[in-house]
C-alpha positions as CSV (number, residue, x, y, z in Angstrom):
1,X,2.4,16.2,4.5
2,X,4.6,13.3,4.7
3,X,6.0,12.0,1.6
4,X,4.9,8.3,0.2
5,X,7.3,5.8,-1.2
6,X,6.6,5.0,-5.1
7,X,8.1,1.7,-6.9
8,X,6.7,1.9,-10.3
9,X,8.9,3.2,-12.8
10,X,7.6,5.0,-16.0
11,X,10.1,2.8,-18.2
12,X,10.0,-1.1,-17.9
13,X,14.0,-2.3,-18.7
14,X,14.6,-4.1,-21.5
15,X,16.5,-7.8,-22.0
16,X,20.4,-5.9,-22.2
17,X,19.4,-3.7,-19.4
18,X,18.1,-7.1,-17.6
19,X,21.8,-8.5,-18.0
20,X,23.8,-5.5,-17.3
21,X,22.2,-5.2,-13.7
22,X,23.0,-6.7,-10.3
23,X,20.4,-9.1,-8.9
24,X,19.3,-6.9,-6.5
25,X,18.5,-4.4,-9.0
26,X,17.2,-7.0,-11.2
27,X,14.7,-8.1,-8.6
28,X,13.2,-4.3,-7.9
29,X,13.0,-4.1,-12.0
30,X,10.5,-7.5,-11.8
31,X,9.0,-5.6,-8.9
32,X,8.3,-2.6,-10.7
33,X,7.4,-4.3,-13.8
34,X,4.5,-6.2,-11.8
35,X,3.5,-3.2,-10.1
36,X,3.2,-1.1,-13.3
37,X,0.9,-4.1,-15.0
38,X,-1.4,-4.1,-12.0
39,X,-2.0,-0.4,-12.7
40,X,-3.8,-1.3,-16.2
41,X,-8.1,-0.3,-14.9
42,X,-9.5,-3.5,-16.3
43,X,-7.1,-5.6,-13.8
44,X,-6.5,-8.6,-15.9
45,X,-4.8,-11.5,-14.3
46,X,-1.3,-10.9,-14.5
47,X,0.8,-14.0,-15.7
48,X,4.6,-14.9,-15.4
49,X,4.5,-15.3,-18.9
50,X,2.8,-11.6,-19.5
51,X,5.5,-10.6,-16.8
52,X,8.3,-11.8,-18.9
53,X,7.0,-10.8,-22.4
54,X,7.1,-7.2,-20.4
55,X,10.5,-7.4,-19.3
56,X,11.7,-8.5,-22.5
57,X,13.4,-12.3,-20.7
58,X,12.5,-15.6,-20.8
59,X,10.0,-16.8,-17.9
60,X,13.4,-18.4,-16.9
61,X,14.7,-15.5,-16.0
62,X,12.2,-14.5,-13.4
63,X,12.4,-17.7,-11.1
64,X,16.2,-17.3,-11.0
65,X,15.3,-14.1,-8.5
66,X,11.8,-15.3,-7.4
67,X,10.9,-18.9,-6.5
68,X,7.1,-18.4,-7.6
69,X,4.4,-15.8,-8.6
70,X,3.6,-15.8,-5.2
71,X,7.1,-14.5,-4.0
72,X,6.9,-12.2,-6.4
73,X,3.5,-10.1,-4.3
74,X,5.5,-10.7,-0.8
75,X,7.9,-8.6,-2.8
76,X,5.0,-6.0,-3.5
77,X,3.8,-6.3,0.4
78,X,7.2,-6.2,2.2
79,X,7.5,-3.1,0.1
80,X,4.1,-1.6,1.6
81,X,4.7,-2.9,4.9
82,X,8.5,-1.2,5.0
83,X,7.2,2.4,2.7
84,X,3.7,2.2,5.3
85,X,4.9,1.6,8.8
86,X,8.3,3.7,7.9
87,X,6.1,6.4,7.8
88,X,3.5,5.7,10.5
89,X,7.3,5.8,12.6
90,X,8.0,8.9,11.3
91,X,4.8,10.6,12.1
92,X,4.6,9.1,15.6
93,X,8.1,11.0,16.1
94,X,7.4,14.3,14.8
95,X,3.4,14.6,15.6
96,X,3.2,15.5,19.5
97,X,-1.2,15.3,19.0
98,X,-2.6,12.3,19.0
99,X,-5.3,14.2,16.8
100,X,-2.7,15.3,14.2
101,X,-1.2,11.9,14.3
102,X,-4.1,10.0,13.3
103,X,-5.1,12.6,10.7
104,X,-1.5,12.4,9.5
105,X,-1.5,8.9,9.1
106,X,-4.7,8.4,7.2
107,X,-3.6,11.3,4.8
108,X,-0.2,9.3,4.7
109,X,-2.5,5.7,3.8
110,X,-4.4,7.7,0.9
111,X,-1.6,9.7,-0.4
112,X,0.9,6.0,-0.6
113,X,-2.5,4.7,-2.8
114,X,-2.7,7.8,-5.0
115,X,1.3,7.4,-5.7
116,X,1.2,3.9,-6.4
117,X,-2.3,2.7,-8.1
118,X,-1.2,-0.6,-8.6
119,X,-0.2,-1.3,-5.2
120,X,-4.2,-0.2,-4.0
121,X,-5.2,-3.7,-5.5
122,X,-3.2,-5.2,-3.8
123,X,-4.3,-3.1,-0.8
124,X,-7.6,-4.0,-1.1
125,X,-6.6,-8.0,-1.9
126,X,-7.8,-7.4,-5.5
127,X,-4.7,-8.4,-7.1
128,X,-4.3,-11.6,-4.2
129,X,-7.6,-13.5,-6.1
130,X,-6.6,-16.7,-6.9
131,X,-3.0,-16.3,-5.5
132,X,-1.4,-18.1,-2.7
133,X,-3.9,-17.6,0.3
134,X,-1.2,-16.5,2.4
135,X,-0.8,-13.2,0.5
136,X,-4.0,-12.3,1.6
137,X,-3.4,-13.7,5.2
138,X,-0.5,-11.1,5.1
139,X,-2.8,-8.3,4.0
140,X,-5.2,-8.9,6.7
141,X,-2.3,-8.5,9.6
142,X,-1.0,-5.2,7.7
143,X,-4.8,-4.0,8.1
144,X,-4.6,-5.0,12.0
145,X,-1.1,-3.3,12.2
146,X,-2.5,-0.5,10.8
147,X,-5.6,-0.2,13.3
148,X,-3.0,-1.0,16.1
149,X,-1.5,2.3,14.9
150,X,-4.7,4.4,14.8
151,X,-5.0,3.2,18.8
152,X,-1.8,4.5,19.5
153,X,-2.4,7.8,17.9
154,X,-6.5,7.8,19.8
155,X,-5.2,6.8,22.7
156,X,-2.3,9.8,23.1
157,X,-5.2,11.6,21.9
158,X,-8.0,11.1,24.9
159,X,-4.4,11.5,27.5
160,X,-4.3,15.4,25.3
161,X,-8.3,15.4,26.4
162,X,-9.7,14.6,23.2
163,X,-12.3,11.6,22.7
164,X,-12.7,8.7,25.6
165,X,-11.0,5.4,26.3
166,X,-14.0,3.8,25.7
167,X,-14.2,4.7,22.4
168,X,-11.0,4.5,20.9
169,X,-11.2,0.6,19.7
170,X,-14.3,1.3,18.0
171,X,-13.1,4.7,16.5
172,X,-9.9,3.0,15.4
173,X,-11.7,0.2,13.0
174,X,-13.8,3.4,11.7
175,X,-10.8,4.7,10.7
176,X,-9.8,1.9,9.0
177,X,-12.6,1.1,7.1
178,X,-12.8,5.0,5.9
179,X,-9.4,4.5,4.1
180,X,-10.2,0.8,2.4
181,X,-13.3,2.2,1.6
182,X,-11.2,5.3,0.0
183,X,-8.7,3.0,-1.5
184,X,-11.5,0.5,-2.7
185,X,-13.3,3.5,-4.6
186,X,-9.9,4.3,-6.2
187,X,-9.2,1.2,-7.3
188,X,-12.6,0.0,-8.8
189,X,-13.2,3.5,-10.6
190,X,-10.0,2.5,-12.7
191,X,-7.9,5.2,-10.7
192,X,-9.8,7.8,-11.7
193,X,-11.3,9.0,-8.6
194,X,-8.4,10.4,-6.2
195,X,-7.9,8.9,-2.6
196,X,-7.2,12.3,-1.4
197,X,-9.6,14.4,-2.9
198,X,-11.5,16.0,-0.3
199,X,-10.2,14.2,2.7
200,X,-9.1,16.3,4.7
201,X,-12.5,18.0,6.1
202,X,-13.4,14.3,6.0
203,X,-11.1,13.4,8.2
204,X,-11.7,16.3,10.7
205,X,-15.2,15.5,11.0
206,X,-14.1,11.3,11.8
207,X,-11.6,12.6,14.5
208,X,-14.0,15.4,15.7
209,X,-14.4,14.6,19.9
């Protein structure tokens, strides 16, 4: 099992830590802060002003690191993108079977989710609603990055004599939609239900030749 990336943080700094840190730092505590609030189940729309009142600062505070709200989620999805395809890499390098690779990977996809329940709503483009449509534009070519990596992995798969060319676009989007679905189900039960509960015989029977 490969080991997901987790941002959220179980205690949100307060105003002094805010001003004892370096701006980098200061930046992944906004982060973090906007990734814990997205975990509450009823998935309010999250504010700057909510944001701030959490960090203890003044709204001020938050556009001297981030020109807008919007910047603020790119944060959230370059951190995705660089936790999600780090490990999509890593797999690639140490998986020889196409077959284990693409199992791999959608374990990988469920287990990130499980680890970081505010980042699934933004997965899913729940957290994106009435944000800058380009957030969501984003999401979409993460999901076709992702299904570009399911390819790989079918395709090294049908060269090992499992599955057939012919198939491997159309298995790929299956794949795809099997972990949204997952990750959707997560999400909308208020994190209750598990991504990874029960995948893995799940997963076997998807990739089954």
């Amino acid at each position: 099992m490969h080991e997901s990336a987790t941002l959220t943080t179980t205690n949100p700094p307060h105003r002094e830590h805010m001003a004892s840190t370096k701006p980098g730092q200061r930046k992944l505590q906004i982060l973090q802060a906007l990734a814990t609030m997205l975990e509450q189940p009823k998935g309010e729309k999250i504010t700057t002003a909510a944001l701030a009142a959490r960090l203890d600062v003044s709204e001020a505070a938050l556009y001297r690191h981030f020109a807008s709200k919007a910047q603020m989620f790119e944060g959230l999805i370059e951190f995705i993108e660089s936790s999600v395809f780090g490990l999509i890499n890593q797999i690639a390098e140490n998986e020889p079977g196409g077959v284990d690779q693409a199992h791999a990977v959608l374990q990988m996809l469920l287990g990130f989710a499980a680890n970081n329940p505010g980042m699934t709503r933004v997965l899913i483009g729940d957290a994106l609603v009435n944000e800058d449509e380009r957030l969501q534009l984003r999401m979409n070519q993460f999901y076709d990055k992702v299904e570009l990596a399911c390819k790989q992995s079918l395709r090294l798969a049908v060269t090992q004599g499992h599955g057939q060319e012919a198939d491997v676009a159309a298995r790929a989007s299956l794949l795809v939609s099997y972990v949204v679905g997952r990750w959707h189900r997560f999400a909308k039960s208020g994190f209750r239900h598990n991504p990874t509960e029960g995948t893995a015989l799940q997963i076997s029977l998807l990739l089954a030749a």
